[in-house]
N, C-alpha and C positions, 0 to 999 in steps of 0.2 A: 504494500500500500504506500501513496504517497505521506513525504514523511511532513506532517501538518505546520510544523515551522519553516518548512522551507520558503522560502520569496517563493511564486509563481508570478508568471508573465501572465496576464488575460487579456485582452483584448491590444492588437495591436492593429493600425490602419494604415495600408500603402495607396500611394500612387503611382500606379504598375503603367502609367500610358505610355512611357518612352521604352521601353522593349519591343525588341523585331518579333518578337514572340513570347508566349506564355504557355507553358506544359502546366499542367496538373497532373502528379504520377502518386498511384493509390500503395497502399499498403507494404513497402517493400522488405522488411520483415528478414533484413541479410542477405538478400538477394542482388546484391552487387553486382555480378555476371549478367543479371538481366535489366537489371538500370543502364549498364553499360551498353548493351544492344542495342534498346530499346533508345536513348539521347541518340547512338550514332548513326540508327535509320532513319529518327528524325533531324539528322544532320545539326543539333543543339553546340549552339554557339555560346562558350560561356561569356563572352564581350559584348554580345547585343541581345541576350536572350534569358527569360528567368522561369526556374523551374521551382514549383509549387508541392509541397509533401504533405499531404492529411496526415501522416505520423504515423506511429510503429516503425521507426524506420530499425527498429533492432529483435533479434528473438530468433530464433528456430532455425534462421539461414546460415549460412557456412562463413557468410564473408560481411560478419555484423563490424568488426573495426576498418574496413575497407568502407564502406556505406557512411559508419560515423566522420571517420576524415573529411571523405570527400564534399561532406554535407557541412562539415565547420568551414571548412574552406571557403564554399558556395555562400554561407549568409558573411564570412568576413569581405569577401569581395562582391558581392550582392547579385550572385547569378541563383541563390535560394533564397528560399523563405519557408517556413514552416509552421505548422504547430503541434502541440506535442500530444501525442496520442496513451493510452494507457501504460503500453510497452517501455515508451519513454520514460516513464515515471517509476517505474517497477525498483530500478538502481538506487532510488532514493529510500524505497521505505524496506520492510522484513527481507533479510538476505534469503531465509528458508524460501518466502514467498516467490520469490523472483525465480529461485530452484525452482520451483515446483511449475511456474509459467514459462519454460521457454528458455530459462535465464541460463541452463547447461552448457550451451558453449563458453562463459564466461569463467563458469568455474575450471572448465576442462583446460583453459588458456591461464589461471593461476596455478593451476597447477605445474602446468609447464613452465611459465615464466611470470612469475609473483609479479617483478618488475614494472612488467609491459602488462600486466594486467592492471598495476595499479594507476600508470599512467594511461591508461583504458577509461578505467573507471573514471578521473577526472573529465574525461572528456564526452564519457556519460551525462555527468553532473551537470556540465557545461549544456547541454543539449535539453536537458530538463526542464533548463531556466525559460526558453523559448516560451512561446505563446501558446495559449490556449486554444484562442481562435484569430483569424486575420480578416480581416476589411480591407477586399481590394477595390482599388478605385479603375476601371480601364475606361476606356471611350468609348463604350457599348453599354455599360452595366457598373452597378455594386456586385460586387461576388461576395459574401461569407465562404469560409471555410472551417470545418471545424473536426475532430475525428468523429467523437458520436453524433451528441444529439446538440438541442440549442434550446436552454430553458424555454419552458411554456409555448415554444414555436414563436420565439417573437424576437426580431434582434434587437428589438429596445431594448426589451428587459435584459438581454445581454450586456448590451450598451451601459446603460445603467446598473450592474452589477458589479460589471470592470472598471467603471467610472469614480463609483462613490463605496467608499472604503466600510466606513459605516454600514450603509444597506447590505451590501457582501455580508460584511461579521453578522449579519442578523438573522442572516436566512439559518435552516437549519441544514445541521451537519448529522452526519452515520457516527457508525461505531464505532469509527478510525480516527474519527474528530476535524472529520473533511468537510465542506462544504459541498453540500447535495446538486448544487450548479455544477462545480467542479467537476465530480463523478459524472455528471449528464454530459457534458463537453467532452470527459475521454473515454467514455465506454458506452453512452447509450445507445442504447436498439430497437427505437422507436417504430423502424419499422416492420419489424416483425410482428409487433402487435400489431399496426394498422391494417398487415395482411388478417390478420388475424379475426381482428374485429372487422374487414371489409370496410374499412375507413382511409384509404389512403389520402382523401383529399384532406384529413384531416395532419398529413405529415407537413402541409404548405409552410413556409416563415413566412411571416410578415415583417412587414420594415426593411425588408433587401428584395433585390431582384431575383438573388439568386445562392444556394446554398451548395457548396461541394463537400460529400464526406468521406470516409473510409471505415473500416473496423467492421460492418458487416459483410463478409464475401456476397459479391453478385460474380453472375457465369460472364456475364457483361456488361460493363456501364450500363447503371438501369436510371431511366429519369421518371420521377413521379411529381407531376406539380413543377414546383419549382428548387425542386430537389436534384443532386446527382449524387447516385454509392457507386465508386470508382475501386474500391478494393476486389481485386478479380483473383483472393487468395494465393499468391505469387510463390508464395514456399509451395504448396500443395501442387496446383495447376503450373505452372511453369512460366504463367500467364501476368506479366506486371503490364497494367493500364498506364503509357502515358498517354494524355491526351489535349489537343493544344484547346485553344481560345474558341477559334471559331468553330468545329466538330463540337463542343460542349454550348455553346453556341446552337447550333443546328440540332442537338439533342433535346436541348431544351422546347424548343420552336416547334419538333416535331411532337415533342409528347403532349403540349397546348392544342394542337393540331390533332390529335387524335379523341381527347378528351371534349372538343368542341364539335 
């Protein structure tokens, strides 16, 4: 669990309109070898081009401090952005827990080399501090991004949650002594119950244009409303979604289109 002293990032707002391009790449989970394909078909230029991570960018894959690097690198020189998904957080709080989700390659790499695990681990830490969720600004749209879910389906109340220090401490927290926003931001799965309940128009945000997640696997970018789940389970299937601006774009356009 996340460890409830730590500073987090929440809400942070870009203006992404001067890039040749903008990826959105979903869940990649140590999948380094296929981030790497995946930028070089789309020919991703790190000097005019930014690419966007819904989180989990560590866990289960084979090349989770290859992923980490490459990804500190990309927010010091501003060709990433991010925000932090559950997985990200996991280094922070119970070591057993992190065991128990995924967190094995980490151990199996202190054992080999305490060192370079430790220096891992800071850059962990480093990675945790990231954002909750991000507010892009481009020249088409607002886009939210966030891993799971987005309190009450509303980006105000986001807005104003990450805004006013107070109103935050007030909301209620779980067992771990989190804030219940928090946990909605890096693990919810709102849409499984809307399938559930036969309620998908009920996943819409209001107050953005537009919402991109991860953390639920889809077989492929599914849009509902004005929603995108861009995790296409990338340890399991083989399958990492990136996907630029206008295709997310045109996904969107078509699912309003079918609904109407």
């Amino acid at each position: 669990m996340t460890d409830p002293t730590q500073p987090l990032s929440k809400l942070k707002v870009l203006n992404v309109e001067h890039y040749r391009n903008i990826y959105f790449c979903g869940d990649i989970h140590g999948r380094f070898d296929l981030l790497e394909q995946a930028l070089h078909a789309r020919q991703f230029s790190a000097d005019i081009d930014l690419l966007v991570l819904v989180g989990d960018l560590i866990d289960r894959g084979a090349y989770c401090p290859q992923v980490v690097d490459f990804v500190l690198e990309g927010l010091s020189k501003g060709y990433a952005a991010m925000v932090t998904g559950n997985h990200d957080h996991y280094p922070l709080g119970d070591y057993g827990y992190w065991m128990q989700n995924d967190g094995d390659w980490f151990d199996r790499l202190k054992a080999f080399d305490r060192n370079e695990a430790n220096t891992v681990l800071e850059k962990l830490k480093r990675l945790a501090t990231e954002p909750l969720a991000l507010e892009l600004i481009t020249s088409d749209a607002r886009i939210g991004v966030v891993h799971g879910d987005v309190p009450d389906n509303c980006w105000q109340r986001l807005r104003d949650l990450a805004n006013d220090t107070e109103l935050s401490n007030q909301t209620e927290k779980n067992a771990a002594g989190e804030p219940r926003w928090h946990r909605c931001l890096l693990s919810g799965r709102g849409i499984l119950k809307a399938k559930q309940l036969n309620d998908l128009a009920g996943l819409r945000v209001s107050n953005i244009d537009y919402v991109v997640s991860g953390h639920v696997v889809v077989r492929t970018p599914e849009f509902i409303s004005n929603r995108a789940y861009i995790d296409t389970g990338a340890y399991y299937t083989h399958r990492l979604t990136v996907i630029s601006l206008p295709e997310l774009l045109a996904g969107f356009n078509a699912a309003t289109a079918n609904i109407s």
